[in-house]
N, C-alpha and C positions, 0 to 999 in steps of 0.2 A: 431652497429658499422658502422661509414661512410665507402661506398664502398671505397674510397682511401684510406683508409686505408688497403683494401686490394689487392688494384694495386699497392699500395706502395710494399705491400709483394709481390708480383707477377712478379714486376720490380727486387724485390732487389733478391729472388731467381730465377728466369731468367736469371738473368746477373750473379751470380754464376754459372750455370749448362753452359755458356757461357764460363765462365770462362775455368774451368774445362773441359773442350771439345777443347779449344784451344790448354789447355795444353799437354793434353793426343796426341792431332793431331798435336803439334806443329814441329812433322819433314813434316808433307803434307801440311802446307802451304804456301804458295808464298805470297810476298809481293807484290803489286800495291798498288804503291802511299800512304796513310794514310790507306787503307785496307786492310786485308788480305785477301785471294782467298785459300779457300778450294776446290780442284775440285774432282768431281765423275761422275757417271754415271747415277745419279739417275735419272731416267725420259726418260731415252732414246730410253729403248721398244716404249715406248708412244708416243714419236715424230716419231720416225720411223713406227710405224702403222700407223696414222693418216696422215703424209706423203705420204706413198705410197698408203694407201689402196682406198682413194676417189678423183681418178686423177679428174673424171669429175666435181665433188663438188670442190674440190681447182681450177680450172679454173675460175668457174664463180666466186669463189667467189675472186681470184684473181684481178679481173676488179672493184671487188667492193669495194673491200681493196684500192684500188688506189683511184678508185673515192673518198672514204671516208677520204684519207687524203688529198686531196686537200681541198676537203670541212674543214677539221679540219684546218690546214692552216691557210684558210683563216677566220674560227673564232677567232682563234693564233692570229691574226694580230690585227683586229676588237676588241677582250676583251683588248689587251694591250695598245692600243689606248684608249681607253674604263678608262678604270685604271689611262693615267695620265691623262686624260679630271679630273676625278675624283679627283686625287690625288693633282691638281692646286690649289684648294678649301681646306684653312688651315685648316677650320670649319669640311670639310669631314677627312682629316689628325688625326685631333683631336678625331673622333667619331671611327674609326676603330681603329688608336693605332698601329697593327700590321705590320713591315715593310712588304714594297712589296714585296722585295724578302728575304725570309727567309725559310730554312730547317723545314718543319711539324715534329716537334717534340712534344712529349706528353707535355698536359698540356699548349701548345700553349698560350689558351686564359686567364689563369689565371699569367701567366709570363709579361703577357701586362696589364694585366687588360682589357681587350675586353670582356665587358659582353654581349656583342652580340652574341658569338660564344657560340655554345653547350661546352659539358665539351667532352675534349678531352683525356682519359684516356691512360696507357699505352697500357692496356689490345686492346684498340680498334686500336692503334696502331698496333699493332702485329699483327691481324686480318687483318684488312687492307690493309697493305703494304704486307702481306700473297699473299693476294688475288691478288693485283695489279701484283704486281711483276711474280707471277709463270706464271699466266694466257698472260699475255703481252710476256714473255720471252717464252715461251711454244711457244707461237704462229708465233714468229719470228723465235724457230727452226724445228717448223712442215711446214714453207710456205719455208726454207731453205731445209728442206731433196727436198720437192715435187718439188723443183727446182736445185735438185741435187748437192746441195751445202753439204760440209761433215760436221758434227758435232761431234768438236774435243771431246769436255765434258759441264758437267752442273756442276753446284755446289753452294755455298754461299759464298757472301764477309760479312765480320764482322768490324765493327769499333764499338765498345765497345759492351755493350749492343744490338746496331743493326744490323740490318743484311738485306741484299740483297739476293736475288736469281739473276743467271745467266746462259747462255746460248751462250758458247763460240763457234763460226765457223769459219771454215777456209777462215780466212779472203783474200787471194792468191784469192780462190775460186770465192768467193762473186764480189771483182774488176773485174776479167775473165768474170763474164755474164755479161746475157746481160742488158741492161737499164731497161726494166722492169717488170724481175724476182727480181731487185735489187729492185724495185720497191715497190715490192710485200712484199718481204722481211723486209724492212724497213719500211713498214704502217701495216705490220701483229699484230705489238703488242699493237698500237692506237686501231686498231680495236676490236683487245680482249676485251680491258677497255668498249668502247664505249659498246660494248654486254652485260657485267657486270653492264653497269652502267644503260641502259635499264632496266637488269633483278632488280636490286636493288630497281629501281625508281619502278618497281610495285611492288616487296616486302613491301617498306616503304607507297608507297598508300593502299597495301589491310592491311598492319599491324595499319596504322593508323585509316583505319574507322572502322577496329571491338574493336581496343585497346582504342580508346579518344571519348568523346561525348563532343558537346557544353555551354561551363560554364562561357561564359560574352563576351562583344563587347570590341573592340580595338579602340582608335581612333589614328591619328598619326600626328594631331598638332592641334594647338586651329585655329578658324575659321580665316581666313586672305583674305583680297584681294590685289590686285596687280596693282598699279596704277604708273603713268609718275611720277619722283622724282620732278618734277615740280609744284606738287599737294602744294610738301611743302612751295612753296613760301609765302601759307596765312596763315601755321601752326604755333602755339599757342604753344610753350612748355610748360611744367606743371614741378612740382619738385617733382613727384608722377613718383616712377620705380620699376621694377620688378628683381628678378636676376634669369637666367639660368643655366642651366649647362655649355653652350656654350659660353651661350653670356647676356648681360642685355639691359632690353629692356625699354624706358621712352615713356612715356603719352603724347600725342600731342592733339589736339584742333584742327580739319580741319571743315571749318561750319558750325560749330556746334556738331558736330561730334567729339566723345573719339575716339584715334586710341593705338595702342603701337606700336613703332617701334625700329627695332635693335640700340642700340647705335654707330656701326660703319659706318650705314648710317647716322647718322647725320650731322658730319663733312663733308665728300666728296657731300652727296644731296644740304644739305644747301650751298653748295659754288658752287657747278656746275649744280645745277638742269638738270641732264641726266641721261636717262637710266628709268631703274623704281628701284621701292621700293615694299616691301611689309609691307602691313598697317595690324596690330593683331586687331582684334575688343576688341571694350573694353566690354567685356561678361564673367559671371563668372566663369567659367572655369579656364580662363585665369588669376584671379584675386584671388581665392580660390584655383591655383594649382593644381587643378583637374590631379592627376596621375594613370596608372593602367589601368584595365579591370574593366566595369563596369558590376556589378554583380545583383544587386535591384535599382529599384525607386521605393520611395515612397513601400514597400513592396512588389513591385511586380519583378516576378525575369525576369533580361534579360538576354535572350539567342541569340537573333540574333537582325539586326536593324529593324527589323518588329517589334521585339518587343518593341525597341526603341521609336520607331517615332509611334506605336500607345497607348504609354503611354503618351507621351507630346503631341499628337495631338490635342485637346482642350484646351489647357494650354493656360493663358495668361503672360504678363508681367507682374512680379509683383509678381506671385502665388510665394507660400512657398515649394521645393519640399525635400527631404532628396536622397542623391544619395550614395551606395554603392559601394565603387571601392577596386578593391584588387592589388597588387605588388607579388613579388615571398615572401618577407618577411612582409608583412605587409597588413592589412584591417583597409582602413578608411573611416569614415562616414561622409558628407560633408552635411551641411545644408544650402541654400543658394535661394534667392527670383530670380526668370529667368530673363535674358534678354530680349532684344525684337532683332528682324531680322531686320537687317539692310535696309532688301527691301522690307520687310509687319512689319510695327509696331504693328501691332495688333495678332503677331503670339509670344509666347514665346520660348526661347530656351536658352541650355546651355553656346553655343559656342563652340562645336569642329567639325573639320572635319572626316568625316567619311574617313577610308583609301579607300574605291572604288571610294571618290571623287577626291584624289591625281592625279596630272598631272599625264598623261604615262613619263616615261623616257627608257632610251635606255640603263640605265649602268647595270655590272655585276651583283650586286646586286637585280636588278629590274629584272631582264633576269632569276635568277636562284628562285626570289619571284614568277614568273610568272607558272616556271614550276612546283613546289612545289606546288601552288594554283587548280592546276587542282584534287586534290583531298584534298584540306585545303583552307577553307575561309580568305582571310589575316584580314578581318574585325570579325573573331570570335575568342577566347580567347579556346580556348580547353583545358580539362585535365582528364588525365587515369580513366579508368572506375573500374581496378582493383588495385591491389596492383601497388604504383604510382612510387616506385624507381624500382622496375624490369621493368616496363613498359617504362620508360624513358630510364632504360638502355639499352633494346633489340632497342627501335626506334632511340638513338642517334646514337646505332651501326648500323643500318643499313641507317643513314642520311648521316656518315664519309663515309662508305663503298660505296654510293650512289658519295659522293662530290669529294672523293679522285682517283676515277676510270675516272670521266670526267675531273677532272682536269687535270690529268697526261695526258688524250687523248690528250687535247688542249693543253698545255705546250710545249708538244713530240713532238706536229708538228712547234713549232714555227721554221721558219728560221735560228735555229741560230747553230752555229758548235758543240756545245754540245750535240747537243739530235738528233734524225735520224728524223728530219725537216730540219733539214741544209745538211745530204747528200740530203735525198730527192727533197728538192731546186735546187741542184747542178748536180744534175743527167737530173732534169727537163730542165734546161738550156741547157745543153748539149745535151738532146734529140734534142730540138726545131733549136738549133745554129749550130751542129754538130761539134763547135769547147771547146777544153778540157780549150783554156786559157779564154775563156769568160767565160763557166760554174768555174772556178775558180776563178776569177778575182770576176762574180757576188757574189758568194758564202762568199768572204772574203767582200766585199760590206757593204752586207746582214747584217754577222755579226756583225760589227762595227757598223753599223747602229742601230741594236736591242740591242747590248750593251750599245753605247749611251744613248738610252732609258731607257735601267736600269739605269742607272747611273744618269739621268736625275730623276726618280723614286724618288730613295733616295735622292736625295739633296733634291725635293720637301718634302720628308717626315721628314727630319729634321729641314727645315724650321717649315715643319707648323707643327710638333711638338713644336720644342723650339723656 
C-alpha cells in the first residue's frame, strides 16, 4: 500500500481526535481572528528553569541571539531580492510553479505540480511545524522569564486540522524594557530554528552517507556556448527544430557550424543583434533526447564522472556507443554514433554538460544546492542502499525538518510588521535615533516597502505563469 495512503488516514483521524478535543474544550477557548487559542500551562516549569537557572549562559548567549538576527535580517533582505531577480524570468516562473508567497501546507508540491520538490506529506508536516514552533516559542519565553518579563500562559491555536503552539507574555511587560532585552527576546526564537536547523543539516549529512551510495551521473543541460547575438547576423536557419519542456529550439547554420537556438531569441537577436545568445551544440544528446541519470556505456557501469570521461576517453567521432539512462519512471537505452568537440575534432563526445561545469549563480536555489553538496555530489545520481521507501521517508523528513527550521529563521527576520523582524527593525532604529516617531515612521516605511515587494512577487508570478 502507497504511504499516502496512510497520511491520508493519519490526516483524516488527526483532524477527528482535533475534532473532538475542541469540542470537549469548547468552553476554554478564545477566539483570535480565524483561530482558536487554547491556553494552558504546559511548558512552564521548563521555561522558568531554563530562565533562571543559567543567568551567566543566557548573557552571552543573549549578545549572540542579537548578533544572529541581524545577520538573519540581512539574509531576509538578500534571498527576497534574490527571488524576484529570479521570479522576472517567466522561464523560471514556469519551472517552480509554486507561488512565492503561499501557506506550506501538506502536499505542497503535488497541488502545483512542482516535481522539484520532495513529497511533502502530512505526517512530515506535523513533525515539522512540531518542532519549529515549540522550539522557537520556548525560546522567546525562556529569554522572556531571564529578562523578567512575566509569562501569562502557553498553549495551541487550531485552524482546522492545524495547529500552532504559543507562548503568550505580558506584553505591558516586554514595551517597559529595555531596547535590548527586547532585543533578546525577539531574535530568541530565530535562534532556536537556526540551532535545529544546524542540528538537522548534520542529521540529514550523516543519515545520507550511511543510507544512499552512488548509482549514475546527472548532467543539467546539453553542451552550449555563449556568444554576442551578433554572431547571428551570418546565421543560416534550417526547418529542422526541436521541442522542450520550456521552450523550442531551431537549427541554425554559423560557418559552418550546426548550433540550436531558443526560438524566442530568434525574433528580438535577429532584429537587434544585442546582448548575447546562447548557441546548443548540435551533438547527440541533444538531438536523441538524452534524459535522466546515466547508469552504463557501452556495458560498463557509471558511478561518478571519472568514470565517465575514462570510458569515452579514446572514443572518436563517429564510434557507435549504447548509453543507459534512467528517470524516477522509466529506463532507456539510447544508441547513437558521438559527436565531435567543437574545439578538438578529433575528441568524441555526447554533448552534455557536466552540473560542476554550470556557471556559479547567486540565487536561493543555488545557495541552499551549495549547502546540501557539502555532503551530496550534485553531479551524482544516488539511491538507498536498503529498503528504498523507508529510506526516502526517514531522509525527506529530516530534508523538510532541515528546510522548514531555516526558512522560518530567515522569514521571522524580515522587516516587515508581521513577524518579530519588523519590531526588531524598529526598536533598532530607535536605539540608533533615540527618537520613537523615526523608529516608527521607519518601521511603517519598511513595511510598505517589503509588501510591495510581495505584491510585486505575485503579479510577476502570474505573468509568467499565464
Amino acid at each position: 500500500m502507497s504511504f499516502i495512503i496512510y497520511d491520508l488516514t493519519f490526516l483524516v483521524l488527526f483532524s477527528l481526535a482535533i475534532g473532538i478535543f475542541l469540542y470537549v474544550k469548547r468552553k476554554n477557548l478564545k477566539r483570535d481572528g480565524i483561530m482558536y487559542l487554547y491556553r494552558t500551562q504546559i511548558g512552564m516549569k521548563f521555561i522558568e528553569y531554563f530562565g533562571k537557572k543559567y543567568p551567566k549562559t543566557m548573557k552571552v548567549l543573549s549578545y549572540i541571539i542579537v548578533a544572529c538576527g541581524y545577520l538573519l535580517m540581512i539574509a531576509a533582505v538578500y534571498f527576497l531580492v534574490q527571488i524576484l531577480i529570479m521570479f522576472m524570468k517567466p522561464e523560471i516562473v514556469k519551472l517552480v510553479k509554486v507561488p512565492p508567497i503561499m501557506p506550506l501546507i501538506p502536499y505542497i508540491g503535488e497541488i502545483f505540480n512542482a516535481t522539484w520538490l520532495p513529497p511533502f506529506y502530512f505526517t512530515y508536516w506535523i513533525v515539522a511545524i512540531a518542532l519549529v514552533a515549540i522550539f522557537h516559542e520556548g525560546a522567546h519565553g525562556i529569554f522572556a522569564k531571564f529578562n523578567k518579563i512575566r509569562i501569562k500562559s502557553t498553549g495551541f491555536g487550531f485552524l482546522g486540522p492545524f495547529l500552532a503552539f504559543f507562548v503568550e507574555q505580558d506584553e505591558k511587560q516586554m514595551q517597559k524594557a529595555k531596547i535590548f532585552p527586547q532585543l533578546t527576546v525577539l531574535g530568541a526564537g530565530v535562534f532556536a530554528n537556526i540551532i535545529l536547523t544546524v542540528i538537522f543539516f548534520l542529521l540529514l549529512g550523516g543519515f545520507f552517507s550511511v543510507a544512499y551510495s552512488p548509482a549514475g551521473v546527472v548532467f543539467q543541460d546539453y553542451s552550449y556556448m555563449v556568444a554576442p547575438a551578433s554572431i547571428l547576423y551570418n546565421a543560416t536557419l534550417t526547418n529542422y527544430s526541436l521541442e522542450r519542456p520550456l521552450f523550442n529550439l531551431t537549427k541554425v547554420n554559423i560557418e559552418g557550424e550546426n548550433y540550436f537556438i531558443r526560438d524566442y531569441y530568434l525574433g528580438e537577436a535577429f532584429e537587434n543583434y544585442s546582448g548575447d545568445v546562447e548557441l546548443y551544440l548540435d551533438q547527440p544528446a541533444i538531438n536523441y533526447h538524452l534524459v535522466g541519470y546515466i547508469t552504463e556505456i557501452n556495458d560498463a557501469q557509471i558511478r561518478s564522472y571519472e568514470d565517465l570521461t575514462k570510458e569515452l576517453a579514446n572514443k572518436k567521432p563517429g564510434e557507435n556507443i549504447t548509453v543507459i539512462a534512467k528517470t524516477a519512471t522509466l529506463t532507456t537505452a539510447y544508441s547513437f554514433e558521438l559527436g565531435y568537440d567543437y574545439t578538438n575534432k578529433t575528441r568524441g563526445v555526447m554533448g552534455i554538460m557536466p552540473y560542476a561545469s554550470q556557471s556559479e549563480s547567486t540565487s536561493l536555489k543555488s545557495f541552499i544546492s551549495k549547502l546540501l553538496g557539502r555532503f551530496q555530489d550534485p553531479s551524482i545520481h544516488y539511491e538507498p542502499k536498503m529498503n528504498s521507501d523507508f529510506t526516502k521517508f526517514v531522509y525527506y523528513l529530516l530534508w523538510w525538518i532541515f528546510m522548514i527550521n531555516f526558512s522560518v529563521a530567515i522569514a521571522n527576520m524580515l522587516p516587515l510588521g508581521i513577524f518579530d523582524g519588523g519590531r526588531f527593525f524598529m526598536l533598532t532604529i530607535l536605539a540608533l535615533t533615540g527618537s520613537k516617531k523615526i523608529a516608527e515612521k521607519s518601521f511603517k516605511v519598511a513595511t510598505w516597502l517589503l509588501l510591495g515587494v510581495v505584491a510585486l512577487l505575485m503579479v510577476l508570478y502570474f505573468f509568467g505563469m499565464f
